[in-house]
C-alpha positions in Angstrom: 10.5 -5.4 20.4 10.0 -2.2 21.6 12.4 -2.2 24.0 14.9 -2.0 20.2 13.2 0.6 18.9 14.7 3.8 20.2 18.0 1.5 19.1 16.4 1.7 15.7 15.0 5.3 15.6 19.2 5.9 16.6 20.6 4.5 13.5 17.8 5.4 10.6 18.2 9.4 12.1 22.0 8.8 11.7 21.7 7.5 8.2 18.8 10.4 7.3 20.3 13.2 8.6 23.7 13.0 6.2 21.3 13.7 3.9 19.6 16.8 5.6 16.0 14.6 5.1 14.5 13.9 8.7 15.9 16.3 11.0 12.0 18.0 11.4 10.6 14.4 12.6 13.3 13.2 14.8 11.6 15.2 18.2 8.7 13.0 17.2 10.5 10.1 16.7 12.0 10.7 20.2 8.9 11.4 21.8 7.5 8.4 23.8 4.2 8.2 21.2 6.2 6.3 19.0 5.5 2.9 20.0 2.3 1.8 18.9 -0.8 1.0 20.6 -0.9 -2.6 22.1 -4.1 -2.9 20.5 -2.3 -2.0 16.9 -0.1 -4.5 17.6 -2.7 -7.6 18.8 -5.2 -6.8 16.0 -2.0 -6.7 13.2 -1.0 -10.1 14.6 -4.3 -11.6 15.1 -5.0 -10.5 11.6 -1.5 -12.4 10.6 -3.0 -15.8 12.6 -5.8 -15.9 10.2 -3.8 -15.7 7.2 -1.7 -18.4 9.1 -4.6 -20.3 9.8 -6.0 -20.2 6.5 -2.3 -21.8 4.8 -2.8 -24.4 7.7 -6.2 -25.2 6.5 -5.0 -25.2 2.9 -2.6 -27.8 3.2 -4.6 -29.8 5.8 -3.4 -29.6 9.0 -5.3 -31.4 11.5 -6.3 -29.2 14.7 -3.8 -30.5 16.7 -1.0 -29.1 14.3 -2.9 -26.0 13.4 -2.5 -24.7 16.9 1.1 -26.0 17.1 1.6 -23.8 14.0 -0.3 -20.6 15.7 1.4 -21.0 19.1 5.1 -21.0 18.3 4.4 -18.4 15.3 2.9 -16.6 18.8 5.9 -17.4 20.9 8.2 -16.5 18.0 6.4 -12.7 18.4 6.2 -12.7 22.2 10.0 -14.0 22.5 11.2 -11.1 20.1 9.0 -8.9 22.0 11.0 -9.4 25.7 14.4 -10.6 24.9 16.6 -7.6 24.7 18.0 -7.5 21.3 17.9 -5.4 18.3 16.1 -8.3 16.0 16.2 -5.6 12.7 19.0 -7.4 10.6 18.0 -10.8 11.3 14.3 -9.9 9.9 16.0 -8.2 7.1 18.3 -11.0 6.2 15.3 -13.4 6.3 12.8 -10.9 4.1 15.8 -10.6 1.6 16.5 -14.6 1.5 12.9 -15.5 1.2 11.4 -12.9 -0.8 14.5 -12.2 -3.5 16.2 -15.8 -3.6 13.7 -18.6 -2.0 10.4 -17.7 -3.5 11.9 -16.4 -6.6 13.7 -19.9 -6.9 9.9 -21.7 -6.4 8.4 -19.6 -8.8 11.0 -20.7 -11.6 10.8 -24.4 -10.3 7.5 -24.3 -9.5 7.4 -27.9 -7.0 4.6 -29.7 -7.2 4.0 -30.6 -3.5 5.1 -28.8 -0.1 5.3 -30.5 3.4 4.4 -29.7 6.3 6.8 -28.9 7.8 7.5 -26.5 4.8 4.6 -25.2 5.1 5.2 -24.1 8.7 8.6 -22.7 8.1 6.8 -20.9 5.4 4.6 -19.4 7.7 7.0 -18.1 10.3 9.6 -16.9 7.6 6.2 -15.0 6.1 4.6 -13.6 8.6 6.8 -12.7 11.2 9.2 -10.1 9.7 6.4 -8.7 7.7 4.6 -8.3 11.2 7.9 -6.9 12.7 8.2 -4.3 9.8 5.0 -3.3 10.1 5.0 -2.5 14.1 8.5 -1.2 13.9 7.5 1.5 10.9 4.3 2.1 12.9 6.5 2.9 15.9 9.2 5.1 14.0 7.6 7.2 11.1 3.8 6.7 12.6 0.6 5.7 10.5 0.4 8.0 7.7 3.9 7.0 6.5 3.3 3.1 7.1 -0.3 3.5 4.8 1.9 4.9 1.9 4.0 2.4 2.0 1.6 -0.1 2.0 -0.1 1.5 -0.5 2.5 0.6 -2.9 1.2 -2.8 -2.7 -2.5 -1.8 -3.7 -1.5 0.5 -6.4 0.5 -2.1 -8.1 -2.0 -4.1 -8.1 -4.3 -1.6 -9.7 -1.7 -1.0 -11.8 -1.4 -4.2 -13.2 -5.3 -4.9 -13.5 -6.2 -1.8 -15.2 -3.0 -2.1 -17.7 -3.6 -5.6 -18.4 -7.4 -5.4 -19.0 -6.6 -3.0 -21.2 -3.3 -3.9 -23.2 -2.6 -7.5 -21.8 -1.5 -10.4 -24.4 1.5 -11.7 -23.2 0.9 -14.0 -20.4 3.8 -13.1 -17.1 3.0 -16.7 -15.4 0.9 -19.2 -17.3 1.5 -22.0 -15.3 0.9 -19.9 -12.1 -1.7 -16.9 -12.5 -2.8 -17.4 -16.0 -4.1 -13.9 -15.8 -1.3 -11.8 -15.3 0.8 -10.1 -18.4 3.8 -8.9 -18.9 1.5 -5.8 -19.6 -0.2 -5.4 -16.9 3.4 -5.6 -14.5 4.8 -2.9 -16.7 1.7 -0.9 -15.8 1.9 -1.5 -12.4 5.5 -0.4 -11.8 5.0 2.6 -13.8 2.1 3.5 -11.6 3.6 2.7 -8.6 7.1 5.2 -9.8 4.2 8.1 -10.2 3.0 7.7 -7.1 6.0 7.6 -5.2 7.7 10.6 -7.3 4.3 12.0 -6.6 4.8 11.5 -2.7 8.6 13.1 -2.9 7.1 15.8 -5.0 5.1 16.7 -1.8 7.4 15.6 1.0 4.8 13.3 2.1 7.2 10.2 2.5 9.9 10.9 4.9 11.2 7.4 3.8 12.3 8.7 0.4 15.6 10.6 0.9 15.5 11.7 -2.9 13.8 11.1 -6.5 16.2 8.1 -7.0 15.7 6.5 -3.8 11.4 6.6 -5.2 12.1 5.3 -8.4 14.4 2.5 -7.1 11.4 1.7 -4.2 9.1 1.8 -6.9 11.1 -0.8 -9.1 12.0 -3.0 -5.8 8.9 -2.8 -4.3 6.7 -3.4 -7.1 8.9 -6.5 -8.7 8.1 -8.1 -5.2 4.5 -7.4 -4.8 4.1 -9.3 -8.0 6.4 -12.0 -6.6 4.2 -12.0 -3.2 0.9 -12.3 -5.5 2.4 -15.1 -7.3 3.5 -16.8 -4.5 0.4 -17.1 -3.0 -1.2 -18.5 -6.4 1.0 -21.1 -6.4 0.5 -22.3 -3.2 -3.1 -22.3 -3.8 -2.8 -24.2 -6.7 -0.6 -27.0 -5.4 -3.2 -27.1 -2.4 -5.7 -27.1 -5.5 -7.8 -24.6 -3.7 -9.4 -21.4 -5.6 -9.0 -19.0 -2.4 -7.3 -19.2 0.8 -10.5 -18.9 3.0 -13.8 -17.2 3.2 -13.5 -15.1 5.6 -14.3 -12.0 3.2 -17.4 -13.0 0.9 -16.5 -12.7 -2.3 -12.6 -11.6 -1.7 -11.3 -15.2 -0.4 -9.1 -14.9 2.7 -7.0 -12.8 4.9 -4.3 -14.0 2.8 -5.5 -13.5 -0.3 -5.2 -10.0 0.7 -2.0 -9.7 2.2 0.0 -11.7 0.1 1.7 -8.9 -1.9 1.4 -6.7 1.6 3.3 -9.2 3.1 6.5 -9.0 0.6 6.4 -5.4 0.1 6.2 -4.4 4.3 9.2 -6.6 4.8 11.4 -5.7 1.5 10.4 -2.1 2.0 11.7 -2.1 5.9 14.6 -3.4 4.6 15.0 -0.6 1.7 14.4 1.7 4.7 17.3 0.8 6.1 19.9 1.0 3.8 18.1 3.8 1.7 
């Protein structure tokens, strides 16, 4: 992987610098403390087995096929790793199929039952490109920048609970998350559109090339954090399971708190892109 990521650096300073955005952080991007930490990189993926762990668990794997499941998730990560290719646009084509046409499709469907082997493509067309976008914005724009974006995540979130406490009646997903509303998602992108005009405003996010290019994130970005949260609740409640694990007393399971992380790292990387 990070063998690609000057490669990447390359062609995101192209793109930036039409715009006169970036040119004051491309000697830092050049600079050789852009790729992250091994131990960055282990603890983000050993965070991303436990979430993978936990679906396992959730749709009753037996041990043999639980490590099955972690070791070619694991071999997937090591083999993008070594092999000498620029893997960007194949994580971005499968973030954009699985987050804004698969999952969407699911949540209007909503199946009553998932396979295994589902279950396991699930998990590497989840994880994987979220862990890739994560590394790979680590590596470029460094840790302040990859916090605000995942940020965007939490204050949707907030967004939406504070909104819909408040001014919730219409329900967004009864059959799915009975306690999301229409309200509460409204709230949640407008929140998340402050904060990121907000960042602009201050030239904290290097990502944002202009106030358009935060109000569309905040619109993107936000529409799939809800569709990540939603996601997840479904596939607990086919699994008929209240949380994913127990990992975190009182706050379920690892992915119970990455599920709208998930969508919005690997959406966002691919906004980055294009931006």
């Amino acid at each position: 992987m990070w063998k690609n990521v000057r490669a990447i650096e390359g062609v995101i300073y192209a793109k930036a610098t039409s715009n006169n955005v970036y040119h004051s952080i491309y000697s830092c991007w050049s600079s050789s403390f852009c790729t992250p930490p091994l131990g960055f990189s282990v603890a983000c993926w050993l965070l991303c087995l436990i979430a993978i762990y936990e679906l396992a668990t959730m749709y009753k794997f037996n041990l043999t096929e639980t490590i099955a499941l972690l070791v070619i998730n694991t071999a997937i990560v090591v083999a993008i790793n070594q092999i000498n290719y620029d893997f960007s646009q194949v994580m971005r084509i499968v973030s954009v199929t699985i987050w804004c046409f698969v999952v969407p499709m699911i949540l209007i469907f909503t199946p009553k039952r998932f396979s295994k082997i589902t279950i396991a493509i699930f998990a590497i067309a989840l994880f994987v490109p979220a862990y890739y976008s994560l590394v790979v914005i680590h590596a470029i724009f460094g840790s302040w920048q990859l916090i605000s974006l995942m940020a965007i995540a939490w204050v949707a979130d907030s967004g939406a609970y504070f909104v819909g406490k408040a001014f919730g009646k219409r329900k967004l997903a009864p059959k799915i998350s009975p306690g999301k509303s229409i309200e509460g998602a409204a709230g949640g992108i407008l929140l998340v559109i402050l904060y990121l005009l907000t960042l602009k405003f201050f030239n904290v996010a290097v990502y944002l090339a202009n106030y358009r290019a935060a109000i569309k994130f905040a619109l993107i970005l936000t529409v799939v954090s809800v569709i990540g949260d939603l996601f997840e609740s479904w596939l607990k409640r086919v699994a008929q399971v209240k949380d994913s694990g127990n990992i975190l007393p009182g706050h379920g399971g690892v992915f119970d708190r990455v599920d709208s992380l998930i969508a919005v790292l690997s959406i966002g990387f691919a906004l980055i892109w294009v931006a």
